[in-house]
N, C-alpha and C positions, 0 to 999 in steps of 0.2 A: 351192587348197591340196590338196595330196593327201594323205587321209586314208586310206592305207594304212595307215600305222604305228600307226592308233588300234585295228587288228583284230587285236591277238593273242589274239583270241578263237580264233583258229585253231589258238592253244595248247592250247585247254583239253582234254586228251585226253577226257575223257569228258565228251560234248557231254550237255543234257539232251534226253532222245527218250521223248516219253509213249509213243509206239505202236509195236511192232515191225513188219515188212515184214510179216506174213500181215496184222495190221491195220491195214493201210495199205491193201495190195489190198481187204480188205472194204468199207470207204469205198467206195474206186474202185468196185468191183463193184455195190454199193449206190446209188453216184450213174447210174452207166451204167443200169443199171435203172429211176429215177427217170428219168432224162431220155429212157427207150425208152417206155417203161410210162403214167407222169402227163404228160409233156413240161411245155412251158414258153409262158408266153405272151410270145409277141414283136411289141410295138408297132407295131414300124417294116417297113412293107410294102415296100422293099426290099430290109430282112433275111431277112425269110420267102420273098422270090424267092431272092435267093441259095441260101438252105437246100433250098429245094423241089428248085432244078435239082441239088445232088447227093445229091438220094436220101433225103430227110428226109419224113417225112409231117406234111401242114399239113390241119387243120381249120379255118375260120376265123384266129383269132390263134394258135392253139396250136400248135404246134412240135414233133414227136418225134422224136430225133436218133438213129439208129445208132452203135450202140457202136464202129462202125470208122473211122466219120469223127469224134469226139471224139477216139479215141487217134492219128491221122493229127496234127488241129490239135496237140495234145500233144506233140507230135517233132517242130512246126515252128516253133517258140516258142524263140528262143533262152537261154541257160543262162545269160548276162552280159551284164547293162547297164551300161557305161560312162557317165556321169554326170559334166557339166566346172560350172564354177563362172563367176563372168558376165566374169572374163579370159580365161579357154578354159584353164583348166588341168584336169586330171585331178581331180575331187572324192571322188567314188563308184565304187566297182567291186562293186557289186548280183549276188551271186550267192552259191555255194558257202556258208560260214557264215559271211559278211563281217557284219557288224554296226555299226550306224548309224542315228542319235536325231534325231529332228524336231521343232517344235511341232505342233499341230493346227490346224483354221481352222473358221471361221464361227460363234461362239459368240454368241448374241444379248448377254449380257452381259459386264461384267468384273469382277471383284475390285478397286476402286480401290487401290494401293497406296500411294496419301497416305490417305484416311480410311477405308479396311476396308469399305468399303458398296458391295453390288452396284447399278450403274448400267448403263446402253445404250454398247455399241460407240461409240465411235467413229472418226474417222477419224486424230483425234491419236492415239489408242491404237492403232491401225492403226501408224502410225510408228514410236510407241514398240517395240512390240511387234519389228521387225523390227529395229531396232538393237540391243536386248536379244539377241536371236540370233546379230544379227554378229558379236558382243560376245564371246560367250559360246565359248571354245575346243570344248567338249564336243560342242554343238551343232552337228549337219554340214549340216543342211537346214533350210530356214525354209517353215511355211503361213501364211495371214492372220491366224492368229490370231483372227479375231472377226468380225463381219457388219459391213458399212459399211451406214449408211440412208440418209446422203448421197446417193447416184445408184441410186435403186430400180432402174431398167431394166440400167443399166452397173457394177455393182456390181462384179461377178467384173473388169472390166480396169482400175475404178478399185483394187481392191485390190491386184492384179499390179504395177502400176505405182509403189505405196509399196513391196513390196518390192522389185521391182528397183531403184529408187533409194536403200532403205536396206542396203543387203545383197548382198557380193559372192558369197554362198552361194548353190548351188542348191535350186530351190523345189519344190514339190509343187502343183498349183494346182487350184482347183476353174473353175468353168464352169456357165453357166446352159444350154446349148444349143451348136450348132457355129456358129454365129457368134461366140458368148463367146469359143470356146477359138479363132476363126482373128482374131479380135482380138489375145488373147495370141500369139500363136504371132506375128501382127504385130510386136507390142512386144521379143520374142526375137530376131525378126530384125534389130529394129534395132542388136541387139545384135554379133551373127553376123556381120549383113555380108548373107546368102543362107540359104535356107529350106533349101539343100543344107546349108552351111556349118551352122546349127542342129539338122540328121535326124543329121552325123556327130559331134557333139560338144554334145547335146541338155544345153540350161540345167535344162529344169523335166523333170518328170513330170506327166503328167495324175491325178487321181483322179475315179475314177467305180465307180459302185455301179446293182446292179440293186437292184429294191423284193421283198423275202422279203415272202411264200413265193413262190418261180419266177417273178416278173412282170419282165419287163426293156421298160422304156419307152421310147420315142420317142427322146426325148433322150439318155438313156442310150445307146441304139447307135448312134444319130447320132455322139456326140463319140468311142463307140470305131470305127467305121468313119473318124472322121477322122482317128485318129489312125496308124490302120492305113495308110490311105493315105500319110500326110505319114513317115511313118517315126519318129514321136513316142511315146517311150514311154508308155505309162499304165498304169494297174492297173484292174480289175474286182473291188471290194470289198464282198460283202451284210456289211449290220450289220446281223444278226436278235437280237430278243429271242427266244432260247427260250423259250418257254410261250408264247408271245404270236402273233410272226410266223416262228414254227419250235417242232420236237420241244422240249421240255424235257429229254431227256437229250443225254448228250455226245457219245453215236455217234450220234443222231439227227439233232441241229444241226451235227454236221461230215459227213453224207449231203448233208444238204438243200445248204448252203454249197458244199460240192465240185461238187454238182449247179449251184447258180447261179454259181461261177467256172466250170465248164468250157464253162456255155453260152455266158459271153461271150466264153472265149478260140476255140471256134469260127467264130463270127462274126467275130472277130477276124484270127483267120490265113485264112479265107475271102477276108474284104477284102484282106490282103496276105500271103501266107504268108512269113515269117523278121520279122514287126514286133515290135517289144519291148514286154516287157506283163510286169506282176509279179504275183503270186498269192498269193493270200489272203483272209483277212475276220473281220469280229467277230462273236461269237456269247454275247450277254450276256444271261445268265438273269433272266426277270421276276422279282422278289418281290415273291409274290402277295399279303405281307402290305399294302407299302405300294404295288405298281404300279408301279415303280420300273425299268428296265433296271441292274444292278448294278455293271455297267461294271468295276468291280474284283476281283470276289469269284473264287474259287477257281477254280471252273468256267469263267471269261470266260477266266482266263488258259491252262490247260491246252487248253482249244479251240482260241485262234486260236495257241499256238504247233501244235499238232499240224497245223493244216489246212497250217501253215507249213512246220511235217517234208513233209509229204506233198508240197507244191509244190517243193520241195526235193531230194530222197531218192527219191520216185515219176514225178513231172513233170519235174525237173531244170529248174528255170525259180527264175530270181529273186521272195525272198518278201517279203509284208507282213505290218508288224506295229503293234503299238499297244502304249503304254509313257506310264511318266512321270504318271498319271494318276490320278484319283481321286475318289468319290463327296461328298467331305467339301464344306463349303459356306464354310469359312473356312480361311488357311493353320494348320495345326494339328497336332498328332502322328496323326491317322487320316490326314491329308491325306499327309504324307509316308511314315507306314507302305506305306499300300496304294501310291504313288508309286516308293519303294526296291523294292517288292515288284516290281512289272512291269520295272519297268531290270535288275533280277537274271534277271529269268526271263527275260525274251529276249534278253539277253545271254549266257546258258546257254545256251538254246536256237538260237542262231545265226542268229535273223530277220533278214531285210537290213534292211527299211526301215523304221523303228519310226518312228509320227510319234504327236499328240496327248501330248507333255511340256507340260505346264502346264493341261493340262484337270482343271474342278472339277465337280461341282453336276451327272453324267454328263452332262460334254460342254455346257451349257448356258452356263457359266462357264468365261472363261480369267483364270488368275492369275499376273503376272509374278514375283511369290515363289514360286509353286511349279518357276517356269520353272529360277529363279537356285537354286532348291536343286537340284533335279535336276541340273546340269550337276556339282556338289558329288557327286552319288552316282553320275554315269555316271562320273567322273575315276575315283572308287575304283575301281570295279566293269574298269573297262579296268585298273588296276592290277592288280586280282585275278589277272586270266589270263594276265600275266605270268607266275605258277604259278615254280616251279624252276629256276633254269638250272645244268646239272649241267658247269663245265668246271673245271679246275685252280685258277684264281683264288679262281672260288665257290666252290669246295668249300674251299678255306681252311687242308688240314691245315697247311702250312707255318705258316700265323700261330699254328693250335692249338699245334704244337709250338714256337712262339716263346716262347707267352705262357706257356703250362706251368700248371700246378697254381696257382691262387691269385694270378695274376693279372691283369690289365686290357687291355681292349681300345681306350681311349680313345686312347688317343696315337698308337696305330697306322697310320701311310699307307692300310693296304689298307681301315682303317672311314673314313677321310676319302674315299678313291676312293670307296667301293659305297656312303656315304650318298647320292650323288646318285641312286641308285637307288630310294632307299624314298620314296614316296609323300610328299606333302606336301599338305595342305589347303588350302582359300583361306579357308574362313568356319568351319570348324568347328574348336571349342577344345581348345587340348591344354593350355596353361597350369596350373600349379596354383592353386591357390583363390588366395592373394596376391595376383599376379602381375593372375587374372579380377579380383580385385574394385577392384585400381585401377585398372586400364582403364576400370571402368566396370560392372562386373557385367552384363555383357549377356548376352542367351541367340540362340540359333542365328538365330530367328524375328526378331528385330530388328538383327543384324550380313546375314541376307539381304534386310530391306526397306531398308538404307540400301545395299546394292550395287545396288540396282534404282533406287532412286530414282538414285543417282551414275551409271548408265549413262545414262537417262534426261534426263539433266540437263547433262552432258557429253562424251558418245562423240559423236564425228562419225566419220561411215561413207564410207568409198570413194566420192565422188559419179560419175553417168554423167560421160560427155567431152559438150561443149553440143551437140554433135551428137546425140548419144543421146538426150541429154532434151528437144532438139526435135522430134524424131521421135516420140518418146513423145508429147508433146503433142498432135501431131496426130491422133493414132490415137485418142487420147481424147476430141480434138475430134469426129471425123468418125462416132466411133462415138455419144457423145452425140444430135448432129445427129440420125443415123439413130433414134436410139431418140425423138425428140421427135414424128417424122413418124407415128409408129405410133400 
């Protein structure tokens, strides 16, 4: 489905921009110095060959990059990821101030939405979770939602594998290593047809993250060189806690972040110069009272959208973002406060890829009621930016001068035509008191656990062709096998 018409964010004339351009180049100037000055430890010794031979200085694992070759990788990074869904249609167009909601994935627990108690992943809820997505209009992209324990070793392709069986949306996938992801990127093809066919009309994105402060591991540039090579988009995402594993203030932890995105996007465009890769990262302030990553508090949100202006506005590269989410440990009004709070802001802000709707408990808890509301607040919030439309119709004088002094606009054609314009809810009440309490008196929090549970319970999802899901099989087979030998 193409989700074009879900970005009239592109209306919203006055986008929100925490940092003007001099503070934008500060960052840059401050990371570029970072990464001349402290450099970066690089795992993977045949990224530090790469590096060495154009002009980098390597001390053992440490890494110092020249401020010419970072803004070089920077102008080879393209401005638009096209993004198809698992028919091959057009889903995503990742760039400029497109805007678009995700879940998150690997949550060791869940929220159960029949008895309210956190329990362990797993792999039903893995299902669930990815039909709830398909489900869900709002919703443009699906992650796993939660950790499988099921298959220790093969976990990342047994989870790809329930989403791409439940869910014709495009995904976001994680990976333990480059075998993981050239497993997945197996199970894509089975999809594709050819591994060409997949690099020009890419199902998933990869996500991957260095480890703050500056450590980028093994693994980590393993799967970004693979994906550089295969022509596979991913991103290079730090989740630093400020005070903890970054500066605790806000120009501080968007130095340091800017500093660990731009060294993976080197390495990146090194391996293949023009491979698509999205920009960004989180930057959530410890509180020091409880030790806690804050994940929603004021400061998390103005960070990762600015790091996002700057991938945007300074880099001209498609950004990442984080939304939908929340510290709270039960579905509740702090849960959805802080929840509406990040859908607004980076819908404001114009982040392309916003994932983690339905994360609780920072990120340790996924909740399918928070998933089902949020879809409820991204609908408004896309309604919002609609904003005015200024032509003869809307503007209405004709009907003002029908109605005249004193009276009504009910019977009118033109309020029958342009109601199909104003907004309409799915779970949220507008009834009056009467009306609510023969229904049933129900409140917001119990009209969104019985649409979770009724997804749950009867949406059936686009299944693969048997062909697809034989091939999937095998891939699961052979990758198992391989992991038993080890």
């Amino acid at each position: 489905m193409d989700r074009s018409d879900f970005n009239n964010v592109q209306k919203c004339g006055s986008p929100l921009l925490f940092l003007t351009r001099e503070e934008m180049e500060l960052v840059h100037s401050g990371a570029l110095q970072v990464l001349r000055e402290v450099g970066s430890d690089i795992q993977h010794e045949g990224a530090r060959e790469m590096l060495r031979k154009v002009g980098c200085g390597v001390k053992g694992k440490r890494v110092f990059m020249p401020e010419g070759l970072v803004e070089w990788a920077a102008r080879q990074a393209p401005s638009h990821i096209h993004v198809y869904d698992r028919d091959g249609n057009i889903a995503m167009d990742l760039g400029g101030r497109n805007v678009y909601y995700g879940t998150g994935s690997d949550c060791p627990t869940i929220l159960d939405v029949y008895t309210g108690e956190h329990r362990p992943f797993t792999y039903k809820d893995m299902e669930d979770g990815a039909k709830i997505t398909d489900a869900l209009p709002q919703l443009d992209f699906l992650m796993c939602c939660g950790l499988m324990y099921d298959y220790p070793v093969t976990s990342y392709e047994h989870q790809y594998a329930v989403m791409l069986r439940n869910s014709t949306k495009p995904q976001v996938v994680t990976a333990a290593n480059r075998e993981s992801i050239s497993n997945i990127t197996k199970m894509a093809i089975a999809v594709r047809g050819s591994l060409e066919e997949l690099s020009k009309r890419p199902l998933f994105i990869m996500y991957n993250e260095p480890t703050s402060p500056l450590n980028h591991t093994f693994d980590a540039v393993d799967k970004l060189i693979y994906c550089a090579e295969n022509q596979l988009p991913t991103n290079y995402s730090p989740c630093m806690m400020t005070g903890a594993t970054g500066p605790i203030t806000n120009a501080g932890g968007l130095i340091q972040a800017d500093a660990e995105c731009l060294a993976g996007l080197v390495i990146h465009q090194l391996a293949r110069p023009g491979a698509p890769i999205v920009f960004g990262g989180a930057m959530y302030n410890m509180d020091l009272k409880c030790m806690q990553p804050t994940y929603c508090s004021p400061e998390s949100i103005v960070n990762n959208i600015a790091l996002a202006q700057i991938g945007r506005d300074l880099y001209h590269v498609p950004t990442w973002g984080f939304t939908g989410c929340s510290g709270g440990k039960v579905f509740d009004a702090q849960a959805m406060n802080e929840s509406a709070q990040y859908v607004f802001a980076v819908g404001f802000g114009g982040v392309n890829l916003n994932h983690d709707v339905g994360f609780m408990n920072y990120g340790l808890t996924f909740s399918y009621e928070m998933l089902v509301a949020a879809n409820e607040t991204i609908s408004q919030m896309r309604r919002v930016f609609d904003g005015v439309v200024f032509d003869r119709s809307h503007m209405a004088i004709d009907i003002i001068k029908k109605v005249g002094p004193k009276g009504h606009y009910l019977s009118e054609e033109h309020t029958l035509e342009y109601n199909a314009e104003m907004w309409l809810p799915d779970l949220t009440d507008r009834a009056d008191l009467e009306k609510w309490e023969r229904d049933g008196r129900t409140t917001f929090e119990q009209r969104v656990k019985a649409r979770a549970i009724d997804i749950i319970e009867n949406y059936k999802p686009k299944p693969l062709t048997p062909e697809q899901d034989a091939a999937v099989d095998e891939i699961l087979r052979l990758a198992d096998a391989a992991a038993e030998k080890k």
